[in-house]
C-alpha positions as CSV (number, residue, x, y, z in Angstrom):
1,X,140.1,99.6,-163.4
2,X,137.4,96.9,-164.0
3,X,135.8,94.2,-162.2
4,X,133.8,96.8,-162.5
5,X,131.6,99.4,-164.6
6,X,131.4,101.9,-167.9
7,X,129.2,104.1,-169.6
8,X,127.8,106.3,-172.3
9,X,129.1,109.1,-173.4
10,X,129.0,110.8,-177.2
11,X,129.5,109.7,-180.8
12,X,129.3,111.4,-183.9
13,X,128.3,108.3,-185.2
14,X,125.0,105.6,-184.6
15,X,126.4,103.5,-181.9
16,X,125.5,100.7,-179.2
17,X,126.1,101.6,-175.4
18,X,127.4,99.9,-172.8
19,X,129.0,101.4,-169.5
20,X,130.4,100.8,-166.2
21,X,130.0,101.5,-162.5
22,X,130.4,100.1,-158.9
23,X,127.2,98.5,-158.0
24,X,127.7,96.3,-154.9
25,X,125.8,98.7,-152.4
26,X,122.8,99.5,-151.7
27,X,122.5,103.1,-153.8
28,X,119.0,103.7,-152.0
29,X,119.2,103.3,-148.8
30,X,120.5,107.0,-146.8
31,X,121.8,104.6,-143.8
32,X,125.9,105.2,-144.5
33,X,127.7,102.0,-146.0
34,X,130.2,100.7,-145.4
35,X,133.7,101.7,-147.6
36,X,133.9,99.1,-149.9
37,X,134.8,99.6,-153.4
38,X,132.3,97.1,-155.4
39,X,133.6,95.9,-159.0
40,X,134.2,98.7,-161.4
41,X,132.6,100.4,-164.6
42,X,133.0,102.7,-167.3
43,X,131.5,105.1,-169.3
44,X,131.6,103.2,-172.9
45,X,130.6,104.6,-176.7
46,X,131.7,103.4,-180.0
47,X,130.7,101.8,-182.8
48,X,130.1,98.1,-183.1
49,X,132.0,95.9,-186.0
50,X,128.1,94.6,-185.8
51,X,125.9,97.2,-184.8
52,X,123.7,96.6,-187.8
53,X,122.0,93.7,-185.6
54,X,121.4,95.5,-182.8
55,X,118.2,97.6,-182.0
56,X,119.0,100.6,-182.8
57,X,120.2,103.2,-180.2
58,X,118.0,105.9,-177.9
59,X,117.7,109.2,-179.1
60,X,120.3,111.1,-178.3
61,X,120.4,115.5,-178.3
62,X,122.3,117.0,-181.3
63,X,126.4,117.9,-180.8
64,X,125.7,121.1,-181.2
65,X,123.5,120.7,-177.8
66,X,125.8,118.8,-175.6
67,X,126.8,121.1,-172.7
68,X,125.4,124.2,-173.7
69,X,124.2,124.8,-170.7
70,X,127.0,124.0,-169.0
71,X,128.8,126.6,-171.1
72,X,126.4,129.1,-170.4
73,X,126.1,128.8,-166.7
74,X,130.3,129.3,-166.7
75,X,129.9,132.8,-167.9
76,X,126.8,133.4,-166.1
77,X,126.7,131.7,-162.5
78,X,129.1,133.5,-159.5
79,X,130.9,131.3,-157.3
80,X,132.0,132.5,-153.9
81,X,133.4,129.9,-151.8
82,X,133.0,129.8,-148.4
83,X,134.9,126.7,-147.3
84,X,136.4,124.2,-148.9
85,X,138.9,121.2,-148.2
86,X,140.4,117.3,-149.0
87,X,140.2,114.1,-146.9
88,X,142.0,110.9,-147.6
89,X,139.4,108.4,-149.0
90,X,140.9,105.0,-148.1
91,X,138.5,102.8,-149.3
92,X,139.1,98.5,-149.4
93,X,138.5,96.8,-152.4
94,X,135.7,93.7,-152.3
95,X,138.4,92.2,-154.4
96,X,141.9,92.2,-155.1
97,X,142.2,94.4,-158.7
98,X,144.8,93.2,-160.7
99,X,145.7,94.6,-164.2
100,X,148.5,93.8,-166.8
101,X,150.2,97.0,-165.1
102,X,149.7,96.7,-161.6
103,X,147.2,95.0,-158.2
104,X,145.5,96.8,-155.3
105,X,143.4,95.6,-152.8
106,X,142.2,99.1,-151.6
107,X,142.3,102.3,-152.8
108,X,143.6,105.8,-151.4
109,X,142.1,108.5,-153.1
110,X,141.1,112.5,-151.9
111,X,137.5,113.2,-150.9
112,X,136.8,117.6,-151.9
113,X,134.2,119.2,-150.6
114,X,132.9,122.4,-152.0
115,X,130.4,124.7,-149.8
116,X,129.3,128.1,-151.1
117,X,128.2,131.5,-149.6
118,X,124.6,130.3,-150.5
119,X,125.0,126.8,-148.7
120,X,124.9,125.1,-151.7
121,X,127.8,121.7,-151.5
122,X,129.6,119.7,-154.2
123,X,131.4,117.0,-153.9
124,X,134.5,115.9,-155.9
125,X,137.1,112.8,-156.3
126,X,140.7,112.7,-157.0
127,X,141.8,109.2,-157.9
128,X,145.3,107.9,-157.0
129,X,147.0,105.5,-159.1
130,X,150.8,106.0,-159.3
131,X,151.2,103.7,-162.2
132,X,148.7,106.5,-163.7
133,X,148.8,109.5,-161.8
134,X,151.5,111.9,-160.9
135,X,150.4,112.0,-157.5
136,X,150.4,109.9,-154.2
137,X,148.1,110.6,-151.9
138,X,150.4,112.3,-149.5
139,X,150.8,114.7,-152.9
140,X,147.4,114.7,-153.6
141,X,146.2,115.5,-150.2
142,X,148.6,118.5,-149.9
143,X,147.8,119.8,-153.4
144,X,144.4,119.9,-152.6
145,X,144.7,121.7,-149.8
146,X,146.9,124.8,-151.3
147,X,144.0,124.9,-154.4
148,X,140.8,124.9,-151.9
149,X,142.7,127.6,-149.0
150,X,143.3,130.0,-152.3
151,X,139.9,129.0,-153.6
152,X,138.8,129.9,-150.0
153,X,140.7,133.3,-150.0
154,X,139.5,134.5,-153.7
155,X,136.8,137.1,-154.5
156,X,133.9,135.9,-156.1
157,X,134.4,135.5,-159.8
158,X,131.7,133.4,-162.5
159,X,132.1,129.3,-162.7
160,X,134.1,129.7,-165.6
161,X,137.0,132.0,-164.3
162,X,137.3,130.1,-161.1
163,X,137.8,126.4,-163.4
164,X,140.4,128.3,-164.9
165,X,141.6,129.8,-161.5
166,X,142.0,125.9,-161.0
167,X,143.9,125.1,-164.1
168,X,146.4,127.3,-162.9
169,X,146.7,126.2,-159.8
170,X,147.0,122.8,-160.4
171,X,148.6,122.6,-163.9
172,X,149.3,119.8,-166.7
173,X,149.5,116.0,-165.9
174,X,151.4,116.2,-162.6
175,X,148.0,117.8,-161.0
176,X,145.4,115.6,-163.1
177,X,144.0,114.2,-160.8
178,X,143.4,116.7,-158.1
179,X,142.4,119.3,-160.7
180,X,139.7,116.9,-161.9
181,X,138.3,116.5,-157.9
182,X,138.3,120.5,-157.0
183,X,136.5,120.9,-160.8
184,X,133.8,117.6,-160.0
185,X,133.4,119.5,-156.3
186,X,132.7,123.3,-158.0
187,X,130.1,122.2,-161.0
188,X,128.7,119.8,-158.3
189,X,127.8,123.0,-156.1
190,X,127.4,124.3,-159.4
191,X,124.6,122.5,-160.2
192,X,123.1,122.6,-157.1
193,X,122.7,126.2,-157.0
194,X,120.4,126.2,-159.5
195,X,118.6,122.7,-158.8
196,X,118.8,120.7,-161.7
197,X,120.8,117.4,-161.6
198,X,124.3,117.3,-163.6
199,X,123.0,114.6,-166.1
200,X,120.5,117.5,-167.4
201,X,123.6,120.1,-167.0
202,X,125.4,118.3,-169.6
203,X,122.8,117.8,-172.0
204,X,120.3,115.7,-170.4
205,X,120.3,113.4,-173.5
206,X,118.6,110.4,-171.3
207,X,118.3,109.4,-167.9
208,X,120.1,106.3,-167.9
209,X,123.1,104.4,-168.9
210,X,123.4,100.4,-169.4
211,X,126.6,99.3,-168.5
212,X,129.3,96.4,-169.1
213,X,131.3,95.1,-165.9
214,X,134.9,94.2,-165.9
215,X,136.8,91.1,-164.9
216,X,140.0,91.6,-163.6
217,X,143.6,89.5,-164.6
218,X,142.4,86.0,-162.3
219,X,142.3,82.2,-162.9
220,X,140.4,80.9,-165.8
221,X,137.9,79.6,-162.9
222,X,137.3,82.5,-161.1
223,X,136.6,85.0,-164.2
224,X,134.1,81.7,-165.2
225,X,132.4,82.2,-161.7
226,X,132.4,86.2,-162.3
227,X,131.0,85.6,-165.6
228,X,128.7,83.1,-164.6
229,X,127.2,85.8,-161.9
230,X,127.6,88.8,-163.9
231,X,125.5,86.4,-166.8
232,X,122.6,86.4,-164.2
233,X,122.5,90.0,-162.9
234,X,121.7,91.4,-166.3
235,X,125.4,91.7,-168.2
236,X,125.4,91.2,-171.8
237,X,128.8,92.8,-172.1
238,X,132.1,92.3,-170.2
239,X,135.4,93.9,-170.2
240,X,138.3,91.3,-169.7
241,X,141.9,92.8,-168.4
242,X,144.4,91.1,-169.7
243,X,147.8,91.6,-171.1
244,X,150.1,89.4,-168.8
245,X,150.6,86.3,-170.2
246,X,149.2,85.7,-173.7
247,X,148.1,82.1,-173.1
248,X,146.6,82.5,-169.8
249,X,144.5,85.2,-171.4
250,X,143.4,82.9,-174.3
251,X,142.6,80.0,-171.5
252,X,140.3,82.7,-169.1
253,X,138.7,83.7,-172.6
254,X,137.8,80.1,-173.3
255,X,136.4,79.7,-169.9
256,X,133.9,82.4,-169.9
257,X,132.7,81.7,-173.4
258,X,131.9,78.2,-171.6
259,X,129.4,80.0,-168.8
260,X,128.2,83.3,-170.8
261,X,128.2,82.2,-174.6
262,X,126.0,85.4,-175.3
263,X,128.6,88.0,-173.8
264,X,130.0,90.3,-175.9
265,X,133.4,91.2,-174.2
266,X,135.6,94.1,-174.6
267,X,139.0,93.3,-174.4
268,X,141.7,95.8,-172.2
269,X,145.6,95.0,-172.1
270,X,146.3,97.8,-170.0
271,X,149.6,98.4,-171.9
272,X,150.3,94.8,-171.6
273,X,151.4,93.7,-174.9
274,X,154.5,94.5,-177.8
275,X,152.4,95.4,-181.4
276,X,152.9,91.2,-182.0
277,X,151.2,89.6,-179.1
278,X,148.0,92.2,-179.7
279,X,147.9,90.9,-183.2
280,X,148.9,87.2,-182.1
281,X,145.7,87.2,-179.1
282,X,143.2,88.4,-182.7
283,X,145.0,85.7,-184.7
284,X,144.3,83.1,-181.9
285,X,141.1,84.1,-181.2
286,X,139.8,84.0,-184.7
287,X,141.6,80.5,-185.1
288,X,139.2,79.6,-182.0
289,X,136.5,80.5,-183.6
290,X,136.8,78.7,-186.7
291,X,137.5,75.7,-184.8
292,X,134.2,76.4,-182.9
293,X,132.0,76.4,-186.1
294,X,133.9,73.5,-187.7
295,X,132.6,71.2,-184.8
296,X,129.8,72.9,-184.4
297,X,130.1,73.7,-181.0
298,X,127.7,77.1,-180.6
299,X,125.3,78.2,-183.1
300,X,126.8,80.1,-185.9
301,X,124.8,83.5,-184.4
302,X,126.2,83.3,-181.4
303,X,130.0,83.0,-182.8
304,X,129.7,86.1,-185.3
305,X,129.7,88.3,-182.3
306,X,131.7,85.7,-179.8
307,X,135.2,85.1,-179.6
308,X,135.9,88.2,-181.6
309,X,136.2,91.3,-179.4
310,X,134.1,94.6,-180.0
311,X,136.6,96.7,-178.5
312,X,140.8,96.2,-177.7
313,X,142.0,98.8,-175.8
314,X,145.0,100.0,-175.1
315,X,146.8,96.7,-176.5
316,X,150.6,98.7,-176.7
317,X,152.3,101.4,-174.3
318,X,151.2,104.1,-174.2
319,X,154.2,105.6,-175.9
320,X,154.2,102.6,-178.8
321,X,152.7,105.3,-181.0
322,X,154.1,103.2,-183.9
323,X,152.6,99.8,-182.3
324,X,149.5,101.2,-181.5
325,X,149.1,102.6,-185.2
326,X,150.1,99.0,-186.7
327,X,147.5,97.1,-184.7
328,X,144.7,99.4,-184.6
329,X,144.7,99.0,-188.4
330,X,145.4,95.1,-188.6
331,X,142.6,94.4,-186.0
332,X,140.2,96.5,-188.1
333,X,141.0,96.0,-191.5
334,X,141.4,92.1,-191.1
335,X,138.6,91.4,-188.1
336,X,137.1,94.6,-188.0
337,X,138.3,95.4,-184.3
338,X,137.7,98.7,-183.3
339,X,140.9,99.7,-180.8
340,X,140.9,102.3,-177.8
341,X,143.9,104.9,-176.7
342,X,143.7,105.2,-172.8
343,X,146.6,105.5,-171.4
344,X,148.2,106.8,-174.5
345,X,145.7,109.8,-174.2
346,X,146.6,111.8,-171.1
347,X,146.4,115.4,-172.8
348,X,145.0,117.1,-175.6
349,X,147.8,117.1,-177.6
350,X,147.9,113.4,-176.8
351,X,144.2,113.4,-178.2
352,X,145.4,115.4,-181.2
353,X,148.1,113.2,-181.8
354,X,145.7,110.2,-182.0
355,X,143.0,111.7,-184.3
356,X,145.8,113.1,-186.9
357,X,147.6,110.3,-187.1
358,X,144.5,107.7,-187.1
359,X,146.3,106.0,-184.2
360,X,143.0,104.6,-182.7
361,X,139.3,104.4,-183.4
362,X,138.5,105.0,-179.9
363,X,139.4,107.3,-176.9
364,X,139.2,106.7,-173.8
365,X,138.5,109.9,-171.8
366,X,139.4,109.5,-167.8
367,X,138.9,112.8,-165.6
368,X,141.9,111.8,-163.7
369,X,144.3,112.0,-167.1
370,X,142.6,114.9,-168.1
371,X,140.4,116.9,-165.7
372,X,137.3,118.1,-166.4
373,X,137.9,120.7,-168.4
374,X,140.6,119.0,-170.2
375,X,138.2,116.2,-170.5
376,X,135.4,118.5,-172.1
377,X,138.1,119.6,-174.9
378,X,139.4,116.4,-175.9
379,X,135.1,115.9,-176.3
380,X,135.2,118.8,-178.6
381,X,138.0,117.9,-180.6
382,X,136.6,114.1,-180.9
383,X,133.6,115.2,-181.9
384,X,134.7,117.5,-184.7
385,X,136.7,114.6,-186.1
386,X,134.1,111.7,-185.8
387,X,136.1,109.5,-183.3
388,X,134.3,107.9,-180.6
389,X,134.7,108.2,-177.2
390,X,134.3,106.0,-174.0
391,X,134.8,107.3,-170.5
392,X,136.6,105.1,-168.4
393,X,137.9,104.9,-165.1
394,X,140.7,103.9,-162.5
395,X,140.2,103.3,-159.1
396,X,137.1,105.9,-158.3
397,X,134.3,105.7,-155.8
398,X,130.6,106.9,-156.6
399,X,131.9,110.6,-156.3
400,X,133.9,110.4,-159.3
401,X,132.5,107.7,-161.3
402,X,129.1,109.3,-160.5
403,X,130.2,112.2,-161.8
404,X,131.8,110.6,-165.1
405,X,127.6,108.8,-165.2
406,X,126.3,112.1,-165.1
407,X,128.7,113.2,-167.9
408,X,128.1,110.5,-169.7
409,X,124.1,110.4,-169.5
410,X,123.0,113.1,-168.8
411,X,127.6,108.4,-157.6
412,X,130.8,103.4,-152.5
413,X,129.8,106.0,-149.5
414,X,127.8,107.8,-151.1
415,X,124.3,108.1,-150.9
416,X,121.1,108.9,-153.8
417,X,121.6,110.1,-156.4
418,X,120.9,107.2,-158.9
419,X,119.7,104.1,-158.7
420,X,121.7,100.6,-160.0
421,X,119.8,97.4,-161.1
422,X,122.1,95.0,-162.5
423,X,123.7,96.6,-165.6
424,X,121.2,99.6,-165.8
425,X,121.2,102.9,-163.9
426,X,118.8,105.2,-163.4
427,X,119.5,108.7,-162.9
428,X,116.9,111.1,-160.6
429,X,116.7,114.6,-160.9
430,X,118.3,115.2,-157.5
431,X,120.0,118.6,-157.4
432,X,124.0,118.1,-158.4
433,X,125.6,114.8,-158.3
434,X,122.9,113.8,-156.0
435,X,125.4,112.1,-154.0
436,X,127.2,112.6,-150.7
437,X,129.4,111.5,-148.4
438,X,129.1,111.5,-144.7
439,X,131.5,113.5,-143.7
440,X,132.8,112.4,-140.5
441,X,133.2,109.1,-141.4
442,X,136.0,110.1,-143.9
């Protein structure tokens, strides 16, 4: 989901970040806020048709590196849990989300908490979105349940036998979603046993994360007033949804070109389009911009990285495999588009699928599709065949976009744990997640 945030994750490649997550709150303050979801990010890596002019990127630790400690402390740390249960986690949104699939205008997700025989708490998310999800949250909620009552009732066994304890549990696609909250909940506790913050227990490559913001499927004059606002909090990059109606989405493209020339702007169809339109919305965006530089409308800097996206993701359905094959490779080879499998990724064999077939030069890795675990595979595999990676997500609070931030560098009630200015975030070394809810309230 996006009006709203993404961020960094891993390449095996140079790249240029960018990344997204709700901002709208005051992350500082430890007075409870209110529940309202604030636009969305993602967690957002790949290379750039024009990275060449950008400075280049931080540091980042060796592959080899990334979550070895996280490996280590599964065969190493005991967990022994003492309590453990899901809430519902209704949550309105600040603004109606609407996609090419779908609109909400609040969310109802599962709250997990974790608490150990040592006191140590973690905190997990399961995201409901039934045009993604298997689950409802009636589902959810009572899935949640049987998982944390046997997790309750088990001896104690290391971190990495009880994530598989999980897996079995709550199995495949059908459980994604709640598998992914229970894992957040027992590597946030994790993590907090032995006081280090997540972001340094999966590789503490840097501290912080610069994110894009999304603009979800509205009137040409309301994403130009988004834009327009995003433009002066700090946003160089925005992710459009689109994938409705072909001209509309041409129209609200013009518009915010007219308020934020500078952006660059990542385009998401959200399953929206047949193989034709994706290629037709390139086509007509290209024609744009050679109209543009025949008039001389915009400096010719400013169009090389302009009306052409950096990133088009998910153009087809998810099951187009064809579709998405033929216009991953026109959008490349003719305008050196790079193009993102989410929704067509939902498994490792999924992710498999993609790499061997050179379906896509991007995947999008959500914890909900995948899990945790699942989603630390599909890492592995990516990484071993040089495809980037972005980590997105649907309709998450902090809980379980915090955690995806923490994944991705190193949490809309909940409190510390990083701070947000504009497009940057700042991680602390807070023990866990660093974030919490207030329990009651939920």
């Amino acid at each position: 989901m996006d009006p709203f945030r993404s961020a960094a994750l891993y390449s095996s490649a140079p790249t240029s970040v960018s990344s997204v997550i709700p901002h709208d709150l005051d992350f500082r303050s430890r007075k409870a806020s209110p529940c309202w979801h604030p636009p969305r990010r993602e967690l957002l890596l790949f290379r750039c048709a024009d990275s060449s002019t950008r400075p280049p990127p931080p540091k980042r630790q060796p592959a080899a590196m990334m979550l070895s400690l996280f490996d280590s402390l599964k065969d190493s740390l005991t967990i022994d849990v003492a309590r453990a249960e899901g809430r519902p986690l209704d949550v309105p949104l600040a603004r109606p989300f609407t996609i090419a699939s779908s609109r909400l205008d609040r969310v109802a997700n599962v709250a997990v908490r974790v608490q150990l025989r040592n006191g140590s708490v973690g905190w997990g998310e399961a995201p409901v979105l039934p045009s993604v999800t298997a689950e409802d949250q009636p589902a959810a909620l009572a899935a949640a349940a049987a998982a944390c009552s046997a997790l309750v009732q088990s001896l104690p066994m290391t971190l990495g036998d009880v994530l598989r304890e999980v897996g079995r549990l709550l199995p495949g696609h059908d459980f994604a979603s709640v598998r992914a909250g229970v894992e957040m909940a027992l590597i946030d506790a994790a993590a907090n046993s032995i006081r280090i913050p997540l972001w340094r227990l999966f590789g503490g490559a840097s501290n912080s994360i610069t994110t894009d913001i999304t603009i979800p499927i509205v009137s040409p004059s309301e994403a130009a007033e988004l834009a327009a606002k995003y433009c002066r909090q700090g946003f160089s990059t925005l992710k459009l949804k689109v994938g409705k109606d072909l001209n509309s989405d041409i129209e609200v493209l013009t518009a915010i070109r007219s308020v934020h020339p500078d952006c660059l702007f990542v385009l998401d169809a959200n399953e929206g389009y047949k193989a034709h339109q994706a290629i037709e919305v390139l086509d007509k965006l290209h024609g744009k911009l050679k109209f543009y530089l025949a008039l001389a409308y915009i400096s010719r800097n400013c169009l090389a990285m302009g009306v052409t996206p950096i990133l088009f993701e998910q153009p087809v359905h998810r099951d187009d495999w064809e579709g998405l094959h033929l216009v991953s490779h026109v959008a490349k080879d003719k305008y050196g588009v790079s193009v993102a499998a989410d929704e067509s990724c939902r498994s490792v064999d999924d992710a498999n699928k993609i790499i061997q077939g050179s379906l896509a030069h991007v995947i999008n890795i959500k914890l909900a599709k995948l899990g945790v675990i699942g989603a630390f595979e599909v890492i592995n595999i990516a990484r071993e065949a040089g495809i980037a990676l972005m980590i997105g997500g649907m309709v998450e609070t902090r809980l379980a976009m915090g955690f995806a931030g923490h994944l991705a560098a190193g949490l809309d009630p909940v409190i510390q744990g990083y701070e947000a200015s504009g497009s940057v975030y700042k991680f602390d070394n807070s023990r866990g997640q660093g974030g919490f809810l207030c329990w009651g309230n939920v």
